[in-house]
N, C-alpha and C positions, 0 to 999 in steps of 0.2 A: 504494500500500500504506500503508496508517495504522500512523505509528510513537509510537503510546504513550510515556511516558518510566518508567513503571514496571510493565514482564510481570510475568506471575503464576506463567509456568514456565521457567527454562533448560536445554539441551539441550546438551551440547557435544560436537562428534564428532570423535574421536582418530584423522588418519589418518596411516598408514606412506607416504604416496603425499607431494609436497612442499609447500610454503606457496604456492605459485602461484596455488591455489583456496580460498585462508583467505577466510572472510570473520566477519563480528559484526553481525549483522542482528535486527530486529525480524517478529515475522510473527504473522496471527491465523488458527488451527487449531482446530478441537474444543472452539467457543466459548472457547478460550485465549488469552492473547496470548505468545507465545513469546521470548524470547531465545534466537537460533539462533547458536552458534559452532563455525568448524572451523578445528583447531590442524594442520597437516602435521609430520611430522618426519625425511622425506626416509628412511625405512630405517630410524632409530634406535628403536630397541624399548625399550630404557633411558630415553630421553626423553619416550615414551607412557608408556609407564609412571610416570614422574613425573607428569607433564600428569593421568595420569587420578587418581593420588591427591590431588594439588591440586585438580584444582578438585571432588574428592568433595564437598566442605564448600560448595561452591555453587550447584553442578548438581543438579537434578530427576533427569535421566539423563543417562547417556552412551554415546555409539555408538562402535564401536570399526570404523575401514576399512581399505581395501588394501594386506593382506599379498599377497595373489596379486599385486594391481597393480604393486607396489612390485618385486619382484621380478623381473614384468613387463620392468620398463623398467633394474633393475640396478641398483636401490637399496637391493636389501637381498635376500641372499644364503645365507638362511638356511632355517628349518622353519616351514611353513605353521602351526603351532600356536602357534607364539608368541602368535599371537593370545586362547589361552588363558591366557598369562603376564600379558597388558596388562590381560587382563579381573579378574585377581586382586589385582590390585593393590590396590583395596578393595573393601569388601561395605558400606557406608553408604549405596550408589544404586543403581537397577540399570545396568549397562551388558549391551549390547545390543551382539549383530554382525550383524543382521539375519536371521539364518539363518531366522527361522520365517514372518516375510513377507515374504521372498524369497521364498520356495518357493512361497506362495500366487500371490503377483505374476508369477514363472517361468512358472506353471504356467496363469494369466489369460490373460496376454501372448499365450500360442498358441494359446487355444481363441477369444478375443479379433479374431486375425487370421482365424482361418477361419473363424467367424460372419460377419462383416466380407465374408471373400474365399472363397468356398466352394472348397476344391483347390487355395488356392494351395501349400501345403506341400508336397499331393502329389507324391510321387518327387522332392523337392526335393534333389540334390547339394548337401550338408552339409557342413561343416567348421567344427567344433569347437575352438576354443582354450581353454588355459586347461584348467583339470583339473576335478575334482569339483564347483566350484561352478556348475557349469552341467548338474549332475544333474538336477536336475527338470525344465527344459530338453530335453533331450536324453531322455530318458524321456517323455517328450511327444510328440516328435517322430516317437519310432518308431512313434507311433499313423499316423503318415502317410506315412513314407518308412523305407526302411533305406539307402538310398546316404547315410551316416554314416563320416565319416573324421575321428578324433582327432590332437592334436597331441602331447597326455599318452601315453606310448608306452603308461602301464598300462591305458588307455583303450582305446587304438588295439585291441592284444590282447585286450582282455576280461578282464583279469586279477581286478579285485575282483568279479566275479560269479561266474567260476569257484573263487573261496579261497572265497564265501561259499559257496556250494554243496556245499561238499564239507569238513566240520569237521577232519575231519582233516591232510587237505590246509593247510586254513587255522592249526593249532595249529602243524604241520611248518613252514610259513613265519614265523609268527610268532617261533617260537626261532631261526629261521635268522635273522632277522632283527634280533635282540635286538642285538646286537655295534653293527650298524651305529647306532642309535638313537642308542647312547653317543659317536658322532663328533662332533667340530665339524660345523656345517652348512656352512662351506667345503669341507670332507674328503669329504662324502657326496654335493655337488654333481659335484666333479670324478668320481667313481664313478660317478655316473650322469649324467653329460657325453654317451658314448659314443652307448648309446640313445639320450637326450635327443636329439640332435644329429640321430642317423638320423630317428629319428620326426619331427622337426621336419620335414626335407628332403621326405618323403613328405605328410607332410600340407600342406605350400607347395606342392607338383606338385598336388594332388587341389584347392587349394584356387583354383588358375587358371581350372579348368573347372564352380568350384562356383557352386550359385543363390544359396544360404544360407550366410552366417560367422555363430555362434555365438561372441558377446566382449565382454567391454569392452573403452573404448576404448585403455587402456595396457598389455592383453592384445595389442591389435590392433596398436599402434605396436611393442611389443617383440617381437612374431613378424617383424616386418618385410614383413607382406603389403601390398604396394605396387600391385596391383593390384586394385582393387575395381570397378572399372566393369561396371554392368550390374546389379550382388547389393545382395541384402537382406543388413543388417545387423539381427541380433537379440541387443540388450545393453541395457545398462540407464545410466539418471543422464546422457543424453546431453544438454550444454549447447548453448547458439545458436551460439557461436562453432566447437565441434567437428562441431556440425550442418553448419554452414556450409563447414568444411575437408572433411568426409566429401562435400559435395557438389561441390568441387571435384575429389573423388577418382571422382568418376563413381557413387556411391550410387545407388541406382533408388528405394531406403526404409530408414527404422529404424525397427526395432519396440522403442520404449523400453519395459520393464516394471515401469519406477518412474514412476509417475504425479509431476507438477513443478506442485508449486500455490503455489510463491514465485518469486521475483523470483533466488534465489540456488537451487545446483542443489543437492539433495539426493540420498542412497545409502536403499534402504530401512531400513538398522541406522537412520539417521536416524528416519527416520517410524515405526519401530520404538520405539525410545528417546523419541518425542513423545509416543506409545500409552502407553507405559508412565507415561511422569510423569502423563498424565491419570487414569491408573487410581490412582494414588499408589504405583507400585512396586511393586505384588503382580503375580503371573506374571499374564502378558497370555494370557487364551482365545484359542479360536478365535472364541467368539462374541464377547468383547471386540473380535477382529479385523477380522469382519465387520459389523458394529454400525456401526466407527467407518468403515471402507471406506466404507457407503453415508452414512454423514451426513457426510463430508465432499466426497462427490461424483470420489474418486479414479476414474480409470481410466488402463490402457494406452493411448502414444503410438504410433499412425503418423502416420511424417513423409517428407515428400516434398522429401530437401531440391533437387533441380531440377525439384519439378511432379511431379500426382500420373503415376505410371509401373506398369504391369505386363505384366509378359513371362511370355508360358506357353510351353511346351514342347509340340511332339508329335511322333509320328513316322509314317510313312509307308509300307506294304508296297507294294513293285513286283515287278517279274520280267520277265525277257524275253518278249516276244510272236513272236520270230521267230530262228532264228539266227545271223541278222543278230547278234545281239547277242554274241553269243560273238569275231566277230573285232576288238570294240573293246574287248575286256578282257585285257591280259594278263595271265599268257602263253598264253592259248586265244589270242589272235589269229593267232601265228604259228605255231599248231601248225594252224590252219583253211588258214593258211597255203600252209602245204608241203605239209599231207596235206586237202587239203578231199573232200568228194563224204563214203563212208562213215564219213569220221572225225568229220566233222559231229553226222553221226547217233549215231555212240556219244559224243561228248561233252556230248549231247542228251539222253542216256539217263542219264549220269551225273551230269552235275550238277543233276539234280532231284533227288539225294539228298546235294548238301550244303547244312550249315547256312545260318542267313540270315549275312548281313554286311553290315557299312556300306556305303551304296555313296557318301552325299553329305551331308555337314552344310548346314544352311539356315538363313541367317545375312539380317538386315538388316530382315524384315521387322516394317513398320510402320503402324499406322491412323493415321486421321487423329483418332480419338479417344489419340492419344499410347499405347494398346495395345501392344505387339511379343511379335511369337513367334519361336522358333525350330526348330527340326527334323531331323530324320535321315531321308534316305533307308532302306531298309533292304528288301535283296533279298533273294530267294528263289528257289532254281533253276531249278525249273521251267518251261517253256514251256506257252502254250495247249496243244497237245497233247498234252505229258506229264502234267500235272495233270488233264487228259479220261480219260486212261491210266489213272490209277489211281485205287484207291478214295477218296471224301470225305477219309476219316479218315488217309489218306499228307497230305495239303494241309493239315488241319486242327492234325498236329503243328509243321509246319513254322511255321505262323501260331503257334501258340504260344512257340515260341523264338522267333520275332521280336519276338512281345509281352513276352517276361522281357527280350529285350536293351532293346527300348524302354524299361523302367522302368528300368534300371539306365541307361541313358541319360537317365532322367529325366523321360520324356516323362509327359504328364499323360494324352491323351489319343492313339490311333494308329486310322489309316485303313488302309483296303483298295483296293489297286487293281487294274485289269483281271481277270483270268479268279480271282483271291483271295477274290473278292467273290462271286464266280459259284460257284463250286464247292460241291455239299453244301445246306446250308439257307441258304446266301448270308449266313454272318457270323452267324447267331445262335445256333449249339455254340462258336464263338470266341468271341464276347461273353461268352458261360456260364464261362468258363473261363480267358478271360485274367485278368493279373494288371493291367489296368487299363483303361477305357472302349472303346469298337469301334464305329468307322462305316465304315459302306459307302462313304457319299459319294454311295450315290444319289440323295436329294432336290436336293443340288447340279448333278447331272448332266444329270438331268430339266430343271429353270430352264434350266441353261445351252444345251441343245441347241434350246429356244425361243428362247431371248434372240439366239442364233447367227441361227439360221433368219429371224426376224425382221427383224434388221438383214442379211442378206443379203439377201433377197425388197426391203427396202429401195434398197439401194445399185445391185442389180439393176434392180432400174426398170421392169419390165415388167407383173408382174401387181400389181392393183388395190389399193392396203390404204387406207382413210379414215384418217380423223385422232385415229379413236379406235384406231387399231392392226389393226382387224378386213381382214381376208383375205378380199376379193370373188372367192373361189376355190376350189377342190377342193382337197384334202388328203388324204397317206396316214399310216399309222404304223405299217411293217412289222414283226412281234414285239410286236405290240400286247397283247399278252397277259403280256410283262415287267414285272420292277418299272420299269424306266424306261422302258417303251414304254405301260404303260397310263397312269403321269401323264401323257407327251405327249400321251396321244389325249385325253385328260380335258379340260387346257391348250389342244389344238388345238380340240376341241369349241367354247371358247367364244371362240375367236378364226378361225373360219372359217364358211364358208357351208354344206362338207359333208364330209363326215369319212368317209374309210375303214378300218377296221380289218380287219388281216391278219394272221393268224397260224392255222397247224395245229391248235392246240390247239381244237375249234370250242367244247368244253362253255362253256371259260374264256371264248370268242369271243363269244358268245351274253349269258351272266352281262355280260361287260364293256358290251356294247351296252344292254343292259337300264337298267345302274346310270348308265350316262351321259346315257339318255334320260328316266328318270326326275329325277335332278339335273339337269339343263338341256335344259326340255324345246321348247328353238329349235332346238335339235341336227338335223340331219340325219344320220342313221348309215347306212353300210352295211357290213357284213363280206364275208370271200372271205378264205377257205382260201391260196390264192398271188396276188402282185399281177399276174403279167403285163396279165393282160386289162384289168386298168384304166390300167397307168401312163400311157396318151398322153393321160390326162385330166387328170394329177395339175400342180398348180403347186407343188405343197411334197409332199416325201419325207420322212420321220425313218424310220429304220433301226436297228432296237434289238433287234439279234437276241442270241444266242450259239452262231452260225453257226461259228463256227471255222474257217473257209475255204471254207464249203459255198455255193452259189451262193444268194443272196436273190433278184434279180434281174436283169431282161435292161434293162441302162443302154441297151439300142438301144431299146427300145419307148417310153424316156421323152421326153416334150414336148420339142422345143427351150424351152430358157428357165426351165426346173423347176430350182426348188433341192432340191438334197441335203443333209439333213444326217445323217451315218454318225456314230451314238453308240456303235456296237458298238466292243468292243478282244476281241481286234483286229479289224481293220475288217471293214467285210462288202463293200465294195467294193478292190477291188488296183488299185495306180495303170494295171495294163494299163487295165483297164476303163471308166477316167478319162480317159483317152488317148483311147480310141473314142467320145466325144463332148466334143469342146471347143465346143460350144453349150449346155453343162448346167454350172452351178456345185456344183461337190460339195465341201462342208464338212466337215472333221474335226471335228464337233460343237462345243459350247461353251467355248472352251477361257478362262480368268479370267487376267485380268493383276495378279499379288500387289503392294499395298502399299506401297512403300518402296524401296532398293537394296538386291535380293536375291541374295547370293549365292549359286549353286546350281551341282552340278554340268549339264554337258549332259542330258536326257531325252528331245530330239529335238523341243522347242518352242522358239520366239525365250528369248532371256534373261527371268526375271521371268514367264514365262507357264506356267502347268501346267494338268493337265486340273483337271475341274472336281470331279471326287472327291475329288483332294489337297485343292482350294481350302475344299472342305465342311469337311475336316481341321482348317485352317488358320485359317477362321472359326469355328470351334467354339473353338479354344483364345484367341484375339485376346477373344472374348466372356466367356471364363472359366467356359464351359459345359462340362466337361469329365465328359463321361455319352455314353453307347450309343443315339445321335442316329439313324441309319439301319443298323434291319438286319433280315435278309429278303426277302422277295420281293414285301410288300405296301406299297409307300412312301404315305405318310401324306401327302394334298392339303395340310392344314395344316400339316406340316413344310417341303413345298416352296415354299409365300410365306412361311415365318419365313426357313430359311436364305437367300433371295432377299435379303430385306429385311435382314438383316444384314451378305448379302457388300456390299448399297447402305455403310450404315452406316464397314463397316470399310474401304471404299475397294476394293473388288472391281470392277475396269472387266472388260467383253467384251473379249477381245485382238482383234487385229486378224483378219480372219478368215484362215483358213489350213488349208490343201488336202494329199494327200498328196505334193505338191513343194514346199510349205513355205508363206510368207505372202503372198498375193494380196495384188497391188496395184493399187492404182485403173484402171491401164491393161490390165492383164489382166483385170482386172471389166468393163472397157469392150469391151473385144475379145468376150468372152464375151455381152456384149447384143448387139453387131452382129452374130456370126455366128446368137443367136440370132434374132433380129426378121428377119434374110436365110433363113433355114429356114424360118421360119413364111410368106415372102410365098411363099415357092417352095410351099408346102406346100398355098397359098389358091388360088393357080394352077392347083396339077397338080391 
């Protein structure tokens, strides 16, 4: 920095906060060269006050700081307006408390970030310190989330919107109010201790499970939030050395909103008061304001003080697929218990008509691009057959409260899973209507039940695949006519020798055959209404019905040595029927091993492993895509190689593969080729 020995303008800024951060600097601004000084006086208002009429007679301007701060940290125990007292002290210069580009800069800062980070704010769990000067701020904010919790109790309640609102109301407290005015500001402190106090405790609880703290930094010390790991910080004037402790404190970011273009840290009343002297003291425009923003090249700070980091939120709909699920939740488990058989059934019946609820927070996960997300389970009563039971629109409310609990949970974006996704228009009257983005997860699903299929036909060892991947073989894809049974046959198309498609629907059978042979026309296709007559030709299965228990197929008619893989939920094969051929490997479709050490409750996959709908969920938010990716019945071939190539990206492995008795192991894979390649000699035989 080139230190002149005679500026052409002095700045001197008067803070209530202590001499810890004085400094007497040289700096070149707005083609000026500046004389920068900051006087602290730990609280004393008297003594600003002094300061500011001395150095009238030499300062250009002067900035007036941290009454909040000061008080902040217990320095001064007084009325926020003194501020007004210190500024009166003389009319010879201007002095400046930054108020009017503050608000610009507030106001930059957030729209800054979400150019920047498209959603990152959204549904963002807020907490707000500090009182009115983070107006503009926090009016911003609402443009993208309302989970906003105040530490100011008159905040917290609403209180100056409703006195503004209502004149009368506001003149009635105003007189009520007069008495108090006239107290010492010790006297009126201890009066509103009480509140103060509560409010505080409330906003320290809300402020554990927040994204976002709204503060400066001696805001932030004097609340005593001690736990910041994980959250954005959005405050302003943050130096290297505070950088540096907030990153010890486990910071993920801060969103500075005072741009820092010296060596020494500056408050916008500063850059404020610099404006000014250039102008020579006459009221600073807007367009003065903005004029001098761009020729100086200011902009908002993010900063990463341990590496750039972002964590999205989503959430997740489930539900039970069987009643099974009822005896591991108490206290329905012990009442399946002692009264099972028809009690089953009416607890079947009634809880498809209660609300959703948390069933599991999702903690840990992590990309290998430094990414992380979080999440909520979030159930829904219903069973496969209850929601078949009733009309769309009983499904479609229930998906909606889950979607308001998501937001207020924060999440950015929320997935649909099993019979959720199926019911109705398959998620796109939910998408219409929730309060924030809606995927299916089918294009995830689609990938993964190839990806499965493929590395088992692999591991399997029996039928033919080259080295380009390609399947020297016949192939089925029963429910070919689904959204995730017509991408596999698409998929399967160009990775096999000859393709079957199956499914009732013939009009859609027909159109599908058409549009697959036209787009790949090496294709071999043939259709058929039910598989039996073909299965003892098939070396690969996909199963993508929404059969609901109905029989798809006869697992006796299929090849030794076929793999299965069942993308249906619930399945369309039952482990009886599993059972009746242990020479056929049947896979529980695609299932994705997430990221990082993930905390989950059980789902009835290994640890870390979920279906591959959540995972579509989970990739979306790690990406920062937080938008209506999959929904409908028609899934998009180029959405399923983008999400493909991202679950690559964010660290999405295949899990290990895994059957309806849980995760096959190499020696069970192996048992399963002997007895198949022994059926087949017997089979060459007879």
């Amino acid at each position: 920095m080139r230190r002149p020995t005679t500026p052409d303008l002095t700045v001197v800024n008067v803070s209530l906060t202590g001499p810890e951060r004085d400094y007497d600097t040289v700096v070149d601004f707005l083609h000026h060269t500046f004389r920068l000084v900051r006087v602290g006086t730990s609280g004393d208002v008297e003594a600003a006050r002094e300061l500011v009429g001395s150095w009238a007679s030499e300062a250009d301007a002067i900035a007036i700081t941290g009454v909040r701060e000061a008080r902040a940290v217990g320095l001064y125990d007084g009325e926020l307006d003194a501020i007004d007292s210190i500024k009166q002290a003389t009319t010879a210069v201007p002095v400046s408390d930054g108020h009017d580009l503050g608000d610009v800069l507030q106001e930059w800062a957030i729209r800054h970030l979400q150019g920047e980070m498209p959603g990152y704010l959204s549904n963002a769990r807020t907490v707000v310190l500090g009182g009115l000067n983070h107006a503009r701020t926090t009016r911003l904010l609402r443009e993208f989330t309302d989970n906003i919790e105040f530490a100011d109790p008159l905040l917290r309640f609403d209180l100056p919107s409703k006195v503004a609102g209502n004149p009368v109301l506001g003149l009635a407290v105003a007189a009520a109010l007069e008495p108090v005015h006239l107290l010492p500001g010790t006297v009126k402190a201890k009066i509103q201790a009480p509140g103060t106090g509560l409010s505080t405790a409330l906003a320290r609880r809300a402020a554990r499970d927040a994204d976002v703290v709204v503060a400066t930094y001696d805001e932030l010390v004097g609340f005593g939030l001690e736990d910041l790991a994980g959250k954005t910080l959005i405050s302003s004037a943050i130096s290297e050395d505070r950088l540096t402790e907030l990153g010890d404190r486990g910071v993920d970011m801060v969103l500075d909103s005072v741009p820092q273009p010296f060596d020494v840290t500056v408050s916008a009343a500063v850059l404020e008061a610099m404006m000014q002297a250039v102008i020579g003291g006459g009221r600073l425009t807007d367009d003065d304001m903005l004029d001098m923003i761009v020729d100086a090249g200011l902009e908002p700070r993010l900063l990463y003080p341990n590496g750039w980091r972002r964590k999205s939120r989503f959430a997740f709909v489930i539900h039970p697929l069987s009643q099974t699920f009822f005896s591991k939740v108490e206290p329905l488990g012990t009442i399946t218990r002692v009264a099972p058989g028809v009690v089953n059934d009416l607890i079947e019946k009634a809880i498809a008509y209660a609300p959703p609820f948390t069933y599991s927070h999702v903690t840990g996960i992590t990309s290998p691009t430094g990414a992380e997300a979080e999440g909520w389970l979030i159930t829904v009563g219903g069973t496969p057959k209850e929601l078949m039971a009733h009309s769309p629109e009983f499904t479609y409310a229930r998906l909606l409260q889950a979607a308001d609990m998501a937001r207020k949970l924060g999440a950015q974006v929320m997935g649909l899973g099993a019979f959720t996704k199926v019911v109705g228009d398959a998620g796109v009257t939910v998408a219409k209507k929730a309060s924030l983005p809606v995927t299916t997860g089918n294009s995830y699903s689609a990938s993964g039940a190839l990806w499965a299929a493929h590395d088992a036909i692999r591991r399997l060892g029996i039928a033919e695949v080259d080295e380009r991947g390609m399947l020297h073989g016949r192939t089925m894809v029963v429910g070919a006519t689904g959204a995730i049974g017509s991408v596999c046959a698409r998929l399967l198309a160009l990775a096999s020798d000859e393709l079957w498609l199956v499914s009732p629907e013939t009009a859609k059978l027909l159109t599908l055959k058409h549009e697959i042979e036209r787009d790949h026309p090496r294709a071999t296709v043939h259709v058929a209404a039910t598989p039996d007559d073909h299965l003892g030709d098939m070396d690969l299965i996909v199963t993508a019905t929404s059969g609901a228990g109905k029989r798809v197929l006869d697992i006796m008619q299929v090849k030794p040595g076929c793999v299965i893989t069942d993308v249906a939920r619930p399945l369309d094969l039952s482990a009886e029927d599993v059972a009746k051929r242990p020479d056929v490997l049947v896979v529980e479709s695609g299932e994705i091993e997430l990221p990082g050490d993930v905390k989950m409750k059980n789902i009835g996959l290994p640890p870390g492993v979920v279906y591959a709908c959540l995972a579509e969920t989970v990739v979306l938010a790690l990406e920062g895509r937080y938008e209506t990716f999959t929904v409908g019945r028609n899934i998009e071939w180029e959405k399923v190689k983008e999400i493909y190539r991202l679950g690559l990206k964010h660290g999405m492995k295949l899990a290990a593969i895994s059957g309806v008795n849980g995760v096959f192991t190499p020696e069970q894979i192996a048992d399963i080729r002997e007895r198949a390649l022994a059926a087949r000699a017997v089979g060459a035989t007879g």
